[in-house]
C-alpha positions as CSV (number, residue, x, y, z in Angstrom):
1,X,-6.6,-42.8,-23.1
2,X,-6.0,-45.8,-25.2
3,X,-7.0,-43.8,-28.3
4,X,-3.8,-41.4,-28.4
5,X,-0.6,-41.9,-30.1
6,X,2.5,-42.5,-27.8
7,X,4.2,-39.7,-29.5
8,X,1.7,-36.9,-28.9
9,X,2.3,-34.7,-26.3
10,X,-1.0,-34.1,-23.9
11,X,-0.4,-31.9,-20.9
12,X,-1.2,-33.3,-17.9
13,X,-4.4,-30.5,-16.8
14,X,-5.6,-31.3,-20.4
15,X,-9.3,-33.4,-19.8
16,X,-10.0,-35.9,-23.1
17,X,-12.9,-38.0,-22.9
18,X,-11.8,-41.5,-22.7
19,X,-13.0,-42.0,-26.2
20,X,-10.6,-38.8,-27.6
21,X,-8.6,-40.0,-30.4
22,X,-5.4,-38.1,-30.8
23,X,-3.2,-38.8,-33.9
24,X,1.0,-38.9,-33.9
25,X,2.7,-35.6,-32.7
26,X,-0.1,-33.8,-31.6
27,X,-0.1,-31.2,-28.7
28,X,-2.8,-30.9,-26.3
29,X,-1.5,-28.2,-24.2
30,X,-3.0,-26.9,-20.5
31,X,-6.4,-26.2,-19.8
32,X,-7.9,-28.0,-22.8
33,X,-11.2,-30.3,-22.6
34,X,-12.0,-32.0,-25.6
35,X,-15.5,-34.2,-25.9
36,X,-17.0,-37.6,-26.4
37,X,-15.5,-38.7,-30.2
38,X,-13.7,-35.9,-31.4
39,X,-11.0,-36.9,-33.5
40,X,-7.5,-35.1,-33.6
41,X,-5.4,-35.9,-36.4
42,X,-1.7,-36.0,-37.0
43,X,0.6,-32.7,-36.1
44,X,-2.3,-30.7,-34.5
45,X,-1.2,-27.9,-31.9
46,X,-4.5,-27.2,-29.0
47,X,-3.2,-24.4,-26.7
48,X,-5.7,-23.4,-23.9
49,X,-7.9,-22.2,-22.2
50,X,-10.2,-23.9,-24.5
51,X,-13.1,-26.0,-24.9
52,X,-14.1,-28.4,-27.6
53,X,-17.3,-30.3,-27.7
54,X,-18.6,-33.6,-29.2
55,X,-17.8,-35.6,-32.4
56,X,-15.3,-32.9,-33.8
57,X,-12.7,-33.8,-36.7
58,X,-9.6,-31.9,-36.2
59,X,-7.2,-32.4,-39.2
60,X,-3.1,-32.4,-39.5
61,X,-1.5,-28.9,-38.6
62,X,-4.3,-27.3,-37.6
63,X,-3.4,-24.7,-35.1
64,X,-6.3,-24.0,-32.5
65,X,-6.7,-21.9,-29.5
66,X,-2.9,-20.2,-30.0
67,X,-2.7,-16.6,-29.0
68,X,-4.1,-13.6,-31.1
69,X,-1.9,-12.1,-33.6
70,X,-3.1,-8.3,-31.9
71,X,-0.2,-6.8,-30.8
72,X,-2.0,-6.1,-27.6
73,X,-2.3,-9.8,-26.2
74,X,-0.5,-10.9,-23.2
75,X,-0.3,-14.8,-22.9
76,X,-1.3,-14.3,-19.2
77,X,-4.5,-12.7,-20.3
78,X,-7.7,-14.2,-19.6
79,X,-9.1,-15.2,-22.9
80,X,-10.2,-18.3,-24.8
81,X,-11.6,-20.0,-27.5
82,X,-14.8,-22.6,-27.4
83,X,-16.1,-25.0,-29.7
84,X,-19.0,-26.5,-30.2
85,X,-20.1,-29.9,-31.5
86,X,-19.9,-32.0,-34.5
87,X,-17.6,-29.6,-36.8
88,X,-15.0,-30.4,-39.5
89,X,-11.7,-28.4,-39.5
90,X,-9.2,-29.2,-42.2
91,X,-5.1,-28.7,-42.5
92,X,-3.8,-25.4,-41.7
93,X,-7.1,-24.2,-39.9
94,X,-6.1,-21.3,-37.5
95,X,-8.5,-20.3,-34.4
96,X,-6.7,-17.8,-32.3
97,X,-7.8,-16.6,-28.8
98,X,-9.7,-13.6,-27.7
99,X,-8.4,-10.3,-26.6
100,X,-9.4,-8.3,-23.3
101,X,-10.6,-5.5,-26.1
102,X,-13.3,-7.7,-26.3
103,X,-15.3,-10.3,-24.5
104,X,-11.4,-12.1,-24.2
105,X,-13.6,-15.1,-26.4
106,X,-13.2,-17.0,-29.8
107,X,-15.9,-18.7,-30.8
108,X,-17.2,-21.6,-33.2
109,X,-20.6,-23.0,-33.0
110,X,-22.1,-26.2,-34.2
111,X,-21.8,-28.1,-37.6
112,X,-19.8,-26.1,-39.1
113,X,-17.5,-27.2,-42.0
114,X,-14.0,-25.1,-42.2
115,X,-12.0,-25.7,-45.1
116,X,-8.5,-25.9,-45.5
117,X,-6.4,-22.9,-44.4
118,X,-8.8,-20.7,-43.4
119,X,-8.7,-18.0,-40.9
120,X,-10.7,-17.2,-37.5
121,X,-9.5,-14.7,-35.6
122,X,-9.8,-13.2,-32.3
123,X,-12.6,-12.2,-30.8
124,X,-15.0,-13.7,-33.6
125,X,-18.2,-15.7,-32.8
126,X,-18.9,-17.6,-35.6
127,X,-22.3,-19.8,-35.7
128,X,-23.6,-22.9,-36.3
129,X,-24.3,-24.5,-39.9
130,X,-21.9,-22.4,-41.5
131,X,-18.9,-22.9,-44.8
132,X,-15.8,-21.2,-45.2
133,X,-14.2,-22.8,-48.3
134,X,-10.4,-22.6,-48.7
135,X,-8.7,-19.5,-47.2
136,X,-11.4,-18.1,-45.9
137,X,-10.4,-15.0,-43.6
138,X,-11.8,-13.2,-40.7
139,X,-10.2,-10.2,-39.5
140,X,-10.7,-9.5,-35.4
141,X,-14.2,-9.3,-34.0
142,X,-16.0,-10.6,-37.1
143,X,-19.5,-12.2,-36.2
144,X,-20.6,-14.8,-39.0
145,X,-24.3,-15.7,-38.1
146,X,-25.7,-19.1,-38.7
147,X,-25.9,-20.8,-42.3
148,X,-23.5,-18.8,-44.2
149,X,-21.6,-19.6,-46.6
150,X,-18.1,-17.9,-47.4
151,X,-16.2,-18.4,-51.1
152,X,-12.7,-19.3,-51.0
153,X,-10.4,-17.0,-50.4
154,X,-13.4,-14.5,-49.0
155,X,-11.9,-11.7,-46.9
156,X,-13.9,-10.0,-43.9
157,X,-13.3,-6.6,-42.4
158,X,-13.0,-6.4,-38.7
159,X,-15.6,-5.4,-36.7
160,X,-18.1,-7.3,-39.9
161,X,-21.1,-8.8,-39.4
162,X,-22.5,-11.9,-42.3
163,X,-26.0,-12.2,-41.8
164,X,-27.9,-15.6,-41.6
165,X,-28.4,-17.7,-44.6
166,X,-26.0,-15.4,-46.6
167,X,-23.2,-16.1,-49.4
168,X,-20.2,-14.9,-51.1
169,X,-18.9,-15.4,-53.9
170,X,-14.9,-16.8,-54.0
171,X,-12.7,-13.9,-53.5
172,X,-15.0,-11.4,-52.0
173,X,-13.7,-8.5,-49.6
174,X,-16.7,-7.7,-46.9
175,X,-16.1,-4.1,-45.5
176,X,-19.8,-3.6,-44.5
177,X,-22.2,-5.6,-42.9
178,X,-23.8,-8.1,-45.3
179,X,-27.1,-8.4,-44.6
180,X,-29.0,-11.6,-44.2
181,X,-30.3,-13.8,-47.0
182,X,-28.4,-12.5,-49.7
183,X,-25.6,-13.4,-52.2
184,X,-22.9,-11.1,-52.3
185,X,-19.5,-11.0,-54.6
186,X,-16.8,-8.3,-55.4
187,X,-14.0,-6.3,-54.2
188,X,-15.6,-4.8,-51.9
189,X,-18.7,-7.1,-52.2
190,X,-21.7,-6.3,-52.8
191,X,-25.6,-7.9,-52.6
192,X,-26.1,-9.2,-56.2
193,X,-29.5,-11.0,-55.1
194,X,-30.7,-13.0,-52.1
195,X,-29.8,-16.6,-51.6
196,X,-33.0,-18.4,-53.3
197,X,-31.2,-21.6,-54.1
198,X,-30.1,-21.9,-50.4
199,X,-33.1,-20.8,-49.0
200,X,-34.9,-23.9,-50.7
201,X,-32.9,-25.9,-49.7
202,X,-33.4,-25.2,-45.9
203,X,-37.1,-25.3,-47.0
204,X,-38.1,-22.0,-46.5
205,X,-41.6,-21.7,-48.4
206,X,-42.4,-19.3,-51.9
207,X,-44.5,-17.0,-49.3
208,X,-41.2,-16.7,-47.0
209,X,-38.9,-16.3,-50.0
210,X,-41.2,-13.6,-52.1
211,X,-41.3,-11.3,-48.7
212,X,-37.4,-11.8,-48.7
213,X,-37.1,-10.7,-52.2
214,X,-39.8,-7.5,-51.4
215,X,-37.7,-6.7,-48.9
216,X,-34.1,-6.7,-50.7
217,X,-35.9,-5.0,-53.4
218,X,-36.5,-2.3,-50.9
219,X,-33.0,-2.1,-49.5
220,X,-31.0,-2.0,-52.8
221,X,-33.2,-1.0,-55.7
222,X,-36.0,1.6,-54.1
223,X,-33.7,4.5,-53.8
224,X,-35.2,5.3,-50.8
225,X,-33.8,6.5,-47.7
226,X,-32.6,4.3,-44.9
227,X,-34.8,5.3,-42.8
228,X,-37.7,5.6,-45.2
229,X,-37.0,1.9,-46.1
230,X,-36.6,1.0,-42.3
231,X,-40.5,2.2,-41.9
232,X,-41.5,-0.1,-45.0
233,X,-39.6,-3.2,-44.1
234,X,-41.6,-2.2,-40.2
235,X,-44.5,-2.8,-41.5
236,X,-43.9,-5.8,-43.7
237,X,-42.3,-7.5,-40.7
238,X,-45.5,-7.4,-39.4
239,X,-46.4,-10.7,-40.9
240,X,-42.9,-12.1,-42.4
241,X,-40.5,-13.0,-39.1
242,X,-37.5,-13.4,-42.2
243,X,-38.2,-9.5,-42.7
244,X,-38.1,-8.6,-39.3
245,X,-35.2,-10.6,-38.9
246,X,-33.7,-8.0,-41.4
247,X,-34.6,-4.8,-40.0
248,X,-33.4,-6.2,-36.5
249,X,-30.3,-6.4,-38.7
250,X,-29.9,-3.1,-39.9
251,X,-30.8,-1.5,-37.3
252,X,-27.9,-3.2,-34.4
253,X,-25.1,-2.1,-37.6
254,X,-22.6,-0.1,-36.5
255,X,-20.5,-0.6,-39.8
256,X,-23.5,0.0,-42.0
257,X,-24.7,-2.0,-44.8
258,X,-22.7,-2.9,-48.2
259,X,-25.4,-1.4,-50.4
């Protein structure tokens, strides 16, 4: 444990791989594993239970695996957070511990890139590949699916789901479920368009893009009935797995869409 500083603090049930680095006045508290070349800056508090992967950078006063901020949690309860590999967590980053409302589990995936002061709270499974800029909120049992991006200062409802490949604008206040592929913005926010520029990027080809943009067209601007539109998007799935991936979406909401 060459790599940590003689003035952090690393209990002794803690397991760091030998090439941890752990920066001055850190706590590592009990029950916390931490993986091959993850970096922990200055001033950073780990409480456990709690896992963290591979080649994670952990940055001054982040607070991570503390206990949830629902007044029901018990500090003897089973619960946890786990995080994955290779993700960047700036200053005042908060990750806070499941509840037993739930599966007693916070989770961060892969890749992801957490801005400074942003907010994860319990019982939210967050994916892989994923932003949230500066001040980024979740409220309790959010799910933020893979490749989204959230504004800064972006505020999400509890109970929430943010589809894949989706995007806010800065400020935006999700109170329904945001559906996959789309750009949304507003207070409460609201699918402006789907995510073209993003969707490039992550080479998705014109074919997959123009059956993305059929089927937003058929969500928000067809008038139609939910469950008339669920019957089209059916069939279109048929050949585009992007559009099934949507209707598999709407139909496992239990908050509804924001249309």
């Amino acid at each position: 444990m060459s790599g940590i500083h003689p003035t952090a603090i690393v209990d002794p049930t803690a397991q760091l791989h030998p090439s941890v680095e752990v920066g001055p006045y850190s706590i590592i508290g009990a029950n916390v594993s931490i993986g091959e070349g993850t970096w922990i800056g200055p001033h950073v508090v780990l409480r456990g239970p709690m896992s963290i992967g591979r080649g994670n950078r952990i940055y001054q006063f982040a607070s991570l695996g503390e206990l949830s901020q629902d007044k029901s949690a018990r500090d003897d309860d089973d619960t946890r957070v786990e995080i994955g590999n290779n993700n960047t967590i700036r200053e005042y980053v908060t990750i806070q511990r499941g509840t037993l409302k739930d599966q007693g589990l916070t989770r961060l995936g892969d890749d992801n890139w957490v801005m400074a002061q942003a907010h994860i709270a319990h019982d939210c499974i967050v994916g892989s590949h994923t932003i949230l800029a500066n001040g980024s909120t979740l409220a309790g049992h959010v799910t933020i699916e893979d490749y989204v991006g959230l504004g800064g200062y972006t505020l999400v409802h509890q109970f929430c789901r943010v589809g894949a490949h989706s995007y806010t604008g800065g400020g935006a206040v999700v109170l329904r479920d945001l559906m996959p592929f789309v750009i949304a913005e507003g207070q409460p926010a609201r699918p402006r368009g789907i995510n073209t520029e993003g969707l490039k990027r992550r080479g998705f080809s014109a074919e997959d893009i123009g059956a993305i943009k059929d089927a937003f067209k058929r969500v928000y601007l067809s008038g139609a009935l939910m469950s008339d539109v669920k019957l089209q998007l059916g069939e279109i799935a048929q050949r585009s797995p992007h559009v099934a991936q949507i209707l598999a979406f709407i139909e496992s909401s239990k908050r509804a869409l924001a249309r």
